[in-house]
C-alpha positions, 0 to 999 in steps of 0.5 A: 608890525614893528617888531617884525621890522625891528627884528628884520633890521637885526637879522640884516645888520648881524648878516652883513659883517659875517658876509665880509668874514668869507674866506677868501678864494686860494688860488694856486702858487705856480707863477706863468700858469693860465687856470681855467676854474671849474665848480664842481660839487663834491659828494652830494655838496650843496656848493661846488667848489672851485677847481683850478685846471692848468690850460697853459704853463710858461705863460708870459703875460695876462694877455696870452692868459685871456687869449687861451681862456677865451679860446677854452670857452670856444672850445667848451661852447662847441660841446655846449658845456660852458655856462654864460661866463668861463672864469679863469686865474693868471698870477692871483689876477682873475679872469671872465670870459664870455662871449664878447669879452675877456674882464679882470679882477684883483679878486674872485669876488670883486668887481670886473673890469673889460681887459679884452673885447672881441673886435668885428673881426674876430680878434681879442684887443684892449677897449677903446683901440682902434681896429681898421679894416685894410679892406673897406669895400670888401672885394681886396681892391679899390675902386675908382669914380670917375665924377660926370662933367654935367653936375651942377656947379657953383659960380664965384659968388655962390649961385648955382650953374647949371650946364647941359652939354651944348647948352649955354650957361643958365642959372639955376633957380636957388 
C-alpha cells in the first residue's frame, strides 16, 4: 500500500511542472479586432483547436467587444448552437460570455473576473452600478394618494388619538 501511495505522489509531482510547460494560446496581431473563438477539431483530432473569427474591426474599446460577443452568443443560442459559455479575444485580453454576464482575463487559462452583467433590463453595464428605473409603477406615469382625514394621530405627548367624523377626541387604548 505504500508503495502504490509512493508511486502516485511521484506521478503527481512529475504531472504538475509539465502542466505549466503548456504553450501558451496565440492570439492573433490585428489591434481593434472582436474575435469570437471557436473549437474545432481538425481531421479526426482528439482536441479541438481554438480558431479566432473576427465579429467586429475598428473596435474602439473592450466594452464594445463584450457588447458584439454577447450579442453573437444571442445570435448562437436562438440556432441553439452555443454551448454554456461564448469565449471571445480583444487586444490579447480574453472574453466569457454567457448568459448573465460578460468576464475578462489577461489569459486564456487564468482566472475570470465580471466585466459586464446583465441588468433587469436587458443592458450590459459594469458590476455594482446602480440601474434605475425611471418608471416604478409601471404604466409611464405617477400616482397620486390622497391620505384619509380619519387615521389615527399622535398627540404632543405621544398617545394615540383617535377621531371618528362627528365624534369628539378620545384616547385610544395604548
Amino acid at each position: 500500500m505504500r508503495t502504490v501511495l509512493t508511486a502516485l505522489a511521484l506521478v503527481t509531482c512529475a504531472a504538475v511542472p509539465l502542466a505549466a510547460c503548456q504553450p501558451k494560446l496565440k492570439t492573433p496581431a490585428a489591434d481593434n479586432t472582436c474575435y469570437f473563438i471557436g473549437h474545432v477539431k481538425d481531421n479526426g483530432a482528439k482536441v479541438a483547436t481554438p480558431r479566432f473569427n473576427p465579429i467586429g474591426k475598428d473596435v474602439p474599446d473592450m466594452e464594445h467587444c463584450a457588447v458584439l460577443l454577447f450579442n453573437a452568443r444571442r445570435g448562437m443560442l436562438t440556432t441553439n448552437t452555443a454551448g454554456e459559455e461564448t469565449e471571445g479575444e480583444y487586444n490579447g485580453s480574453f472574453l466569457v460570455a454567457t448568459n448573465h454576464d460578460v468576464r475578462s482575463s489577461t489569459s486564456y487559462d487564468g482566472p475570470y473576473f465580471p466585466f459586464l452583467v446583465k441588468a433587469p433590463d436587458d443592458r450590459l453595464v459594469a458590476p455594482g452600478s446602480i440601474v434605475v428605473d425611471d418608471d416604478t409603477q409601471g404604466d409611464g406615469k405617477q400616482q397620486t394618494v390622497t391620505v384619509p382625514k380619519d387615521l389615527p394621530q399622535k398627540s404632543g405627548n405621544g398617545v394615540v388619538v383617535t377621531q371618528n367624523p362627528g365624534d369628539a377626541p378620545r384616547k385610544a387604548v395604548p
